[in-house]
C-alpha positions as a printed NumPy array, in Angstrom:
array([[ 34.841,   0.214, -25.808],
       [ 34.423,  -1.805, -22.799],
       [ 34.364,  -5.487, -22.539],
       [ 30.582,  -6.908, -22.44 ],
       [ 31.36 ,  -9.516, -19.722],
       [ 33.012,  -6.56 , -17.441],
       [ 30.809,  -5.981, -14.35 ],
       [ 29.995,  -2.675, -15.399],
       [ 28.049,  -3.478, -18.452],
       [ 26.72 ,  -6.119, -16.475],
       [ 25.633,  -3.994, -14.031],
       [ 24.386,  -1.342, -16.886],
       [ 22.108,  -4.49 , -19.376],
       [ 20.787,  -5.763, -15.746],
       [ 19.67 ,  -2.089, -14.999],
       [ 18.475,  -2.249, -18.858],
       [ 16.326,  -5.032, -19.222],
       [ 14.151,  -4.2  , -15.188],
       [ 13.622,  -1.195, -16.789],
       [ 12.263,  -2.533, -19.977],
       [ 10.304,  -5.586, -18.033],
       [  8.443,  -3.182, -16.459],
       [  6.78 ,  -1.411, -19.526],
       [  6.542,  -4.845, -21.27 ],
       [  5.126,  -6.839, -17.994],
       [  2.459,  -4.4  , -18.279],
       [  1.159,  -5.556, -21.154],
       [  2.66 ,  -9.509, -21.35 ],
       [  2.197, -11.24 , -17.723],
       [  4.262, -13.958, -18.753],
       [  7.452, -11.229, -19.212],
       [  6.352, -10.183, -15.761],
       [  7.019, -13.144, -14.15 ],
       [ 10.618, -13.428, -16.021],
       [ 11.32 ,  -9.991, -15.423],
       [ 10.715, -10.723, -11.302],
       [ 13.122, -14.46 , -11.519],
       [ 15.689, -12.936, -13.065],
       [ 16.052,  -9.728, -10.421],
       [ 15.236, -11.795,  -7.456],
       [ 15.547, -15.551,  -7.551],
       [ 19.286, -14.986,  -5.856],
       [ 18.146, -12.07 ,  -4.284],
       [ 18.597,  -7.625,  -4.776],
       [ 22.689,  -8.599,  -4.999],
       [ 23.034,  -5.437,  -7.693],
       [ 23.145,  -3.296,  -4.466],
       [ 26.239,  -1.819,  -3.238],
       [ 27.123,  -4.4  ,  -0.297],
       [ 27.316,  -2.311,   3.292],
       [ 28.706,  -3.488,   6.351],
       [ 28.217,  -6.233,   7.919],
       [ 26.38 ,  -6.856,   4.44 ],
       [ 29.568,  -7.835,   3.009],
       [ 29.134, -11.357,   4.095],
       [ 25.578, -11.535,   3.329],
       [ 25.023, -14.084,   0.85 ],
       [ 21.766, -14.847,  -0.965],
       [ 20.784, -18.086,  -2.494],
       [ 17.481, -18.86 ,  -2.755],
       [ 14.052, -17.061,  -2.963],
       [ 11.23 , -18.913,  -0.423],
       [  8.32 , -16.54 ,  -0.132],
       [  6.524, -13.264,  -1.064],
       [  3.414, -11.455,   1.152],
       [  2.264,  -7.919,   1.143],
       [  5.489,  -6.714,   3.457],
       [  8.262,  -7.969,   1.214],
       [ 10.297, -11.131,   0.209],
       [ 12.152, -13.97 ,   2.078],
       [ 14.994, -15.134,   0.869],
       [ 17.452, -18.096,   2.309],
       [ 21.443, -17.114,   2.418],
       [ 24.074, -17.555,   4.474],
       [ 25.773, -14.44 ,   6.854],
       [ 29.503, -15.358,   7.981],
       [ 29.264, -18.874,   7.455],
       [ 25.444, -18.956,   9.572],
       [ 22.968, -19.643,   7.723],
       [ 20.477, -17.007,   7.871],
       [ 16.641, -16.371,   7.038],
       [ 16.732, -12.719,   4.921],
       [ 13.821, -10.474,   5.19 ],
       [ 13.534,  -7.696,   2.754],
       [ 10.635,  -5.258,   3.928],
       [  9.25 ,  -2.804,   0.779],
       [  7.613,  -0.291,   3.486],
       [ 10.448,   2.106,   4.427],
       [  8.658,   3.432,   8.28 ],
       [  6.966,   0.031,   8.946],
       [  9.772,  -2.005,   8.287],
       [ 12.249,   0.026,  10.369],
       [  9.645,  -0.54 ,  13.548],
       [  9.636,  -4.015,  13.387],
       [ 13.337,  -4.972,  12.381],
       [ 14.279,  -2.218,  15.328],
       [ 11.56 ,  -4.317,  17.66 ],
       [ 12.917,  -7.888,  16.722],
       [ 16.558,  -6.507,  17.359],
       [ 15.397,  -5.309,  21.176],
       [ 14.002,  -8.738,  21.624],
       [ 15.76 , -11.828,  22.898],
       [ 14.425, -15.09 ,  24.118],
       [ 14.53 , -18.649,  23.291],
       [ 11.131, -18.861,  21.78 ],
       [ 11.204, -15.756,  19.597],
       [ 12.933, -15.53 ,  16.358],
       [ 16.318, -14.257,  16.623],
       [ 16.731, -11.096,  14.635],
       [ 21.019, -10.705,  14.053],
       [ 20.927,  -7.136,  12.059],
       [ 19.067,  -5.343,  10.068],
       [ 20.095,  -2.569,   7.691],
       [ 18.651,  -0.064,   5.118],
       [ 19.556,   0.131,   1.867],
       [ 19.035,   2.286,  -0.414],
       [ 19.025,   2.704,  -4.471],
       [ 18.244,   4.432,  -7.627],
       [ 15.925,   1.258,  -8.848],
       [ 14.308,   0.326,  -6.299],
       [ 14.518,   3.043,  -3.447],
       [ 14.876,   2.069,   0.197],
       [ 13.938,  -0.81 ,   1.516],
       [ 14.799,  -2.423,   4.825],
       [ 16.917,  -6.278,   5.116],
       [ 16.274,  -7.683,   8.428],
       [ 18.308, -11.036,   9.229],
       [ 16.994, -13.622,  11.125],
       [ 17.908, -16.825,  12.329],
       [ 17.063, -19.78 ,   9.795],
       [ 14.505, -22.154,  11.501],
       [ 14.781, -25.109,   9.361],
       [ 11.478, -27.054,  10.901],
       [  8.815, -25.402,   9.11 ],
       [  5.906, -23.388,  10.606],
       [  3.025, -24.505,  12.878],
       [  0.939, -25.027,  10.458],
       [  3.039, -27.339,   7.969],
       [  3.674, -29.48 ,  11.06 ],
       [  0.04 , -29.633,  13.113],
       [ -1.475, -31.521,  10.126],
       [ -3.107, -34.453,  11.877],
       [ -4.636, -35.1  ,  15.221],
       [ -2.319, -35.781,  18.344],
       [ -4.098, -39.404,  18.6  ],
       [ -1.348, -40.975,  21.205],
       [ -0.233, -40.15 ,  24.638],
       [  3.246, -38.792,  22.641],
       [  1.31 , -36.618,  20.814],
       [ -0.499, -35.014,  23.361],
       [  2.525, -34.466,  25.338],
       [  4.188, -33.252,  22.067],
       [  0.914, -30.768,  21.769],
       [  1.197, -29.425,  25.076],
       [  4.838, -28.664,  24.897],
       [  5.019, -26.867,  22.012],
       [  1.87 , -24.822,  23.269],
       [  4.237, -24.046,  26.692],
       [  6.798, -22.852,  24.047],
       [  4.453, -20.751,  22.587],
       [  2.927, -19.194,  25.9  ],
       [  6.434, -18.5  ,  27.258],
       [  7.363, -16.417,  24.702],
       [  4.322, -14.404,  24.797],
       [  4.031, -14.033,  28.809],
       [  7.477, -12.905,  28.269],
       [  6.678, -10.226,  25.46 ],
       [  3.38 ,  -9.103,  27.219],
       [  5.677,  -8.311,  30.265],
       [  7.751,  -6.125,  28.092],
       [  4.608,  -4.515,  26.912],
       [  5.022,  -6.156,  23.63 ],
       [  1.966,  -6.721,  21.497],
       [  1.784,  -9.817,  18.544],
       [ -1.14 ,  -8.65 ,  16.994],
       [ -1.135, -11.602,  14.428],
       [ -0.182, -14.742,  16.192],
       [ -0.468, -17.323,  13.647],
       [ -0.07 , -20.655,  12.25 ],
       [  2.928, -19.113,   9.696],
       [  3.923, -16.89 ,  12.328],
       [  4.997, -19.576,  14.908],
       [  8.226, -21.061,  13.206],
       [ 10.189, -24.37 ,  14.129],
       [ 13.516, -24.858,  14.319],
       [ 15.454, -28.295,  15.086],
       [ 17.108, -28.874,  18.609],
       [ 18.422, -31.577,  20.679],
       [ 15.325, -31.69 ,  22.874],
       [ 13.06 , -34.343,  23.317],
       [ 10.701, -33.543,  20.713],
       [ 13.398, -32.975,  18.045],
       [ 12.812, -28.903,  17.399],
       [ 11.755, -25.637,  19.183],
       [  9.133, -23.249,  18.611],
       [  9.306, -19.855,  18.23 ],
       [  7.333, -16.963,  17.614],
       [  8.317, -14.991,  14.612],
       [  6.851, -11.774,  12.224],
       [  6.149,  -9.186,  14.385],
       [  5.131,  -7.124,  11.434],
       [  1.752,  -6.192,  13.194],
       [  3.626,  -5.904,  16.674],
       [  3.179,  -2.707,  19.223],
       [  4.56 ,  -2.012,  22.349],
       [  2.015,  -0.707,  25.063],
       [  3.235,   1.752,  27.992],
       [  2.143,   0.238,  31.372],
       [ -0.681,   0.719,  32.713],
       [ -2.271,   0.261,  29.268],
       [ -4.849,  -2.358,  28.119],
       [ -5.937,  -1.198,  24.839],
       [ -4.35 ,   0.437,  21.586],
       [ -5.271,   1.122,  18.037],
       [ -3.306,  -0.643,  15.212],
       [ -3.365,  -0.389,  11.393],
       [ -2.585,  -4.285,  11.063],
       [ -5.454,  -6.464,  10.716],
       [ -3.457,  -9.511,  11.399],
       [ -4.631, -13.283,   9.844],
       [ -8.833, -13.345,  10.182],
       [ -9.212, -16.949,  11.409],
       [ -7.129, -15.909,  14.183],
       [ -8.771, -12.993,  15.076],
       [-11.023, -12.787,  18.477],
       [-14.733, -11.755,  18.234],
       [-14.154,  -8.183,  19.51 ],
       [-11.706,  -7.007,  16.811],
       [-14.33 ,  -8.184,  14.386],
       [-17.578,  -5.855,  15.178],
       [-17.884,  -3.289,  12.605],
       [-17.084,  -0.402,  14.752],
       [-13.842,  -2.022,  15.515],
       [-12.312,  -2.92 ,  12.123],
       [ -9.76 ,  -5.262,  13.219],
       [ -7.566,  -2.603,  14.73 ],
       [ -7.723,  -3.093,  18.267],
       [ -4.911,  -4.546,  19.5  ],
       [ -4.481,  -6.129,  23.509],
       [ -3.645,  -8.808,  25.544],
       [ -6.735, -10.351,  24.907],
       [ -6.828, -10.6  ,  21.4  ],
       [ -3.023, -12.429,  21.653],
       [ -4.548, -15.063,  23.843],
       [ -7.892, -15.691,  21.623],
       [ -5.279, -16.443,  18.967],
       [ -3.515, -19.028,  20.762],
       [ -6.468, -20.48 ,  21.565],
       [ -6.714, -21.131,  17.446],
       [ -3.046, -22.861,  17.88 ],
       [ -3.787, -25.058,  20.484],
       [ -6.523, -26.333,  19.084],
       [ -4.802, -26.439,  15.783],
       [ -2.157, -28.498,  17.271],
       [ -4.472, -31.119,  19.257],
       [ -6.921, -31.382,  16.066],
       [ -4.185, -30.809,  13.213],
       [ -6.4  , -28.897,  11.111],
       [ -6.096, -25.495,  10.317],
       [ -8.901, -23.117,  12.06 ],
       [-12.231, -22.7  ,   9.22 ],
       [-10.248, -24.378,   7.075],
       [-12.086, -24.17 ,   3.569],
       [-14.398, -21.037,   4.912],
       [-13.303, -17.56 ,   2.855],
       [-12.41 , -14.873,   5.379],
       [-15.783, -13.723,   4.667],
       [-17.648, -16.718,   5.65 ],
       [-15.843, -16.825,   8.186],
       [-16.921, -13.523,   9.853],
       [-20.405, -13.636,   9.419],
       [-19.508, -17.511,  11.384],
       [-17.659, -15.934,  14.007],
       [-20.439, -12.853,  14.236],
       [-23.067, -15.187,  14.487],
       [-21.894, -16.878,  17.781],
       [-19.54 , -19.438,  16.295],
       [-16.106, -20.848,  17.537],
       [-14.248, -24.21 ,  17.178],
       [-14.511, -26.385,  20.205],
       [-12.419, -29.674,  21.125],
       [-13.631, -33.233,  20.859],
       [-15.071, -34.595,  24.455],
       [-12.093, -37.411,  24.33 ],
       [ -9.348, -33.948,  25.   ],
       [ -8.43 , -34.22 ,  28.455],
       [-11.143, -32.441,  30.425],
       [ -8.432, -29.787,  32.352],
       [ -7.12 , -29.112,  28.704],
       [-10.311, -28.576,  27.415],
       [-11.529, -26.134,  29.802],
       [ -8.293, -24.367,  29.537],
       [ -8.969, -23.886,  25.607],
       [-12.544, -22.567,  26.226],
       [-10.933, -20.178,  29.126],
       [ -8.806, -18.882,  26.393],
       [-11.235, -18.789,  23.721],
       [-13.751, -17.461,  25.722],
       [-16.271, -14.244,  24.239],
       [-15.599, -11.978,  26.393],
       [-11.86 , -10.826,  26.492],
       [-12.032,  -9.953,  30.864],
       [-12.607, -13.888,  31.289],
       [ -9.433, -14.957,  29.551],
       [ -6.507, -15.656,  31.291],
       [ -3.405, -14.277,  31.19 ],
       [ -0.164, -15.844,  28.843],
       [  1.466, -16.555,  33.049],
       [ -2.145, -18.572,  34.064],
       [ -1.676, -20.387,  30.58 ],
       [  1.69 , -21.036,  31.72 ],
       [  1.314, -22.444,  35.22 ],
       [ -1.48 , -24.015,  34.078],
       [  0.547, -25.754,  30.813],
       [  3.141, -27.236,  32.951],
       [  1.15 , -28.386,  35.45 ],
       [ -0.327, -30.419,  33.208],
       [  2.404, -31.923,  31.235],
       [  3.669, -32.842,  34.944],
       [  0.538, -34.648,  35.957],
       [  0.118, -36.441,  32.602],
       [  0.35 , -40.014,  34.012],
       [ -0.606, -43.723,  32.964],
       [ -4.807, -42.636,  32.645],
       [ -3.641, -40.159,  30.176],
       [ -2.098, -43.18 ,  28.294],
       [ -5.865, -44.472,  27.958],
       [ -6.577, -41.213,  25.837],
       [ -8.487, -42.653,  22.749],
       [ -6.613, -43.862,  19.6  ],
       [ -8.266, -41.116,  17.449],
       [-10.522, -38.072,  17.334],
       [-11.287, -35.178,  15.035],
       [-12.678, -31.791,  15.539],
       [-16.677, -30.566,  15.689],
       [-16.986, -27.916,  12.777],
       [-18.254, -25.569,  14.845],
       [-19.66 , -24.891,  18.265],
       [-22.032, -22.138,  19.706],
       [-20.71 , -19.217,  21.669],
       [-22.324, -18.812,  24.96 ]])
């Protein structure tokens, strides 16, 4: 008989006790929940390693959605953000996307690899650079009230635009550009950390030559532009357009530091948006930036401009930003809402 603390019989009461978590979670939630900690607080590890898996080291869970689970671990020494998708065809688009893409404001995606086993089938680990900043969202949580802040606000919005110019050129599609989408991680630059543009879960690529495509991903609601929430459209419309409407919502995130109808329910927040509603900027915003926010944000997707005009139009600004600018008022909030024209 072999030794109970061999790894086989390990291996065999681990296999034992999933199994019989899943007929008992059913019925007790609480065994559920234990059932889930004790298979993947340190991560799927029961799986045969594969190369370059070998080095792969889990050790620590840090979030869950409706793709998968990210866990933090460490690959060669690097420390490492690891994705693990559930969806077997989506999951291989995007980790095979993110591994085509390279720039300093996008996520770094080092491998991916599929695995595959008896318990839970195939799945797909994509590993990513670790950004170690937070997201967008955890750090835009009050207003830039100070010249430093504004200039703070506008270069992380350049950040953001010059990864996207650079995808759109590529024919690359977001398709959910988002406060948790747009991850930090710390550098030696003035600001103390970089942003870059991560999950591109709901990405396409576009041949040239075309505007428009359908998607299945609706991509996060109080991002979405007006167009890809008409009820003949369902969400799935996916374009240029719709990427810059949505970094509209982050730049005025960042200069208000308040997340976009924050406290509305995605459904309130429709019927807002489909009665003529969007989030403006406070008069005190410089007047340039401003009417660059409204360009963005505009109704109609023709009148936007392009992630280059954002661009040109960014730096110019942060160049020009001189002692008036310093006068720029000690505090300001956001209107709740303002009417579309």
């Amino acid at each position: 008989m072999e030794h109970i603390g061999s790894a086989r019989t390990s291996a065999v009461l681990r296999r034992v006790m999933v199994i019989a978590g899943r007929f008992w979670s059913a019925c007790f939630p609480e065994i559920g929940v234990l059932q889930r900690l004790l298979t993947w607080e340190k991560g799927p590890q029961h799986l045969k390693p594969l190369a370059p898996l070998n080095s792969l080291i889990f050790d620590k869970f840090v979030s869950e959605g409706s793709f998968g689970q990210i866990f933090g671990g460490t690959w060669c020494g690097r420390r490492v953000a690891i994705k693990v998708l559930r969806s077997e065809s989506s999951g291989f688009e995007e980790a095979t996307l993110m591994k085509s893409l390279c720039h300093p404001n996008v996520v770094e995606a080092i491998f991916f690899a599929e695995v595959a086993d008896d318990l839970i089938g195939k799945q797909i680990w994509l590993v990513q650079e670790f950004c170690d900043y937070g997201t967008w969202g955890s750090h835009c949580v009050s207003p830039r009230n100070a010249w430093a802040g504004l200039c703070e606000a506008l270069d992380m919005c350049a950040e953001v635009c010059s990864a996207c110019n650079w995808l759109h050129s590529r024919g690359v599609l977001h398709g959910d550009l988002a406060d948790g989408n747009v991850l930090l991680s710390s550098s030696d630059s003035w600001k103390g950390f970089v942003c870059k543009v991560g999950d591109f879960g709901s990405a396409c690529r576009v041949p040239p030559g075309v505007d428009k495509v359908c998607s299945k991903a609706l991509g996060t609601v109080t991002f979405l532009a007006p167009e890809c929430l008409e009820p003949e459209t369902d969400g799935s419309v996916q374009s240029r357009e719709r990427d810059v409407f949505a970094f509209a919502r982050l730049m005025w995130q960042a200069l208000t530091g308040q997340r976009p109808f924050f406290g509305c329910s995605a459904v309130q927040v429709v019927l807002l948006v489909s009665q003529g509603y969007n989030l403006e900027l406070h008069p005190a915003v410089p007047e340039e930036l401003r009417k660059l926010y409204d360009d963005c944000a505009a109704v109609v997707p023709s009148r936007r401009p392009s992630f280059r005009e954002i661009l040109i139009s960014l730096r110019a600004q942060v160049a020009s930003l001189g002692a008036e600018d310093r006068k720029y008022p000690s505090r300001f909030c956001c209107a709740p809402f303002k009417a579309l024209n």
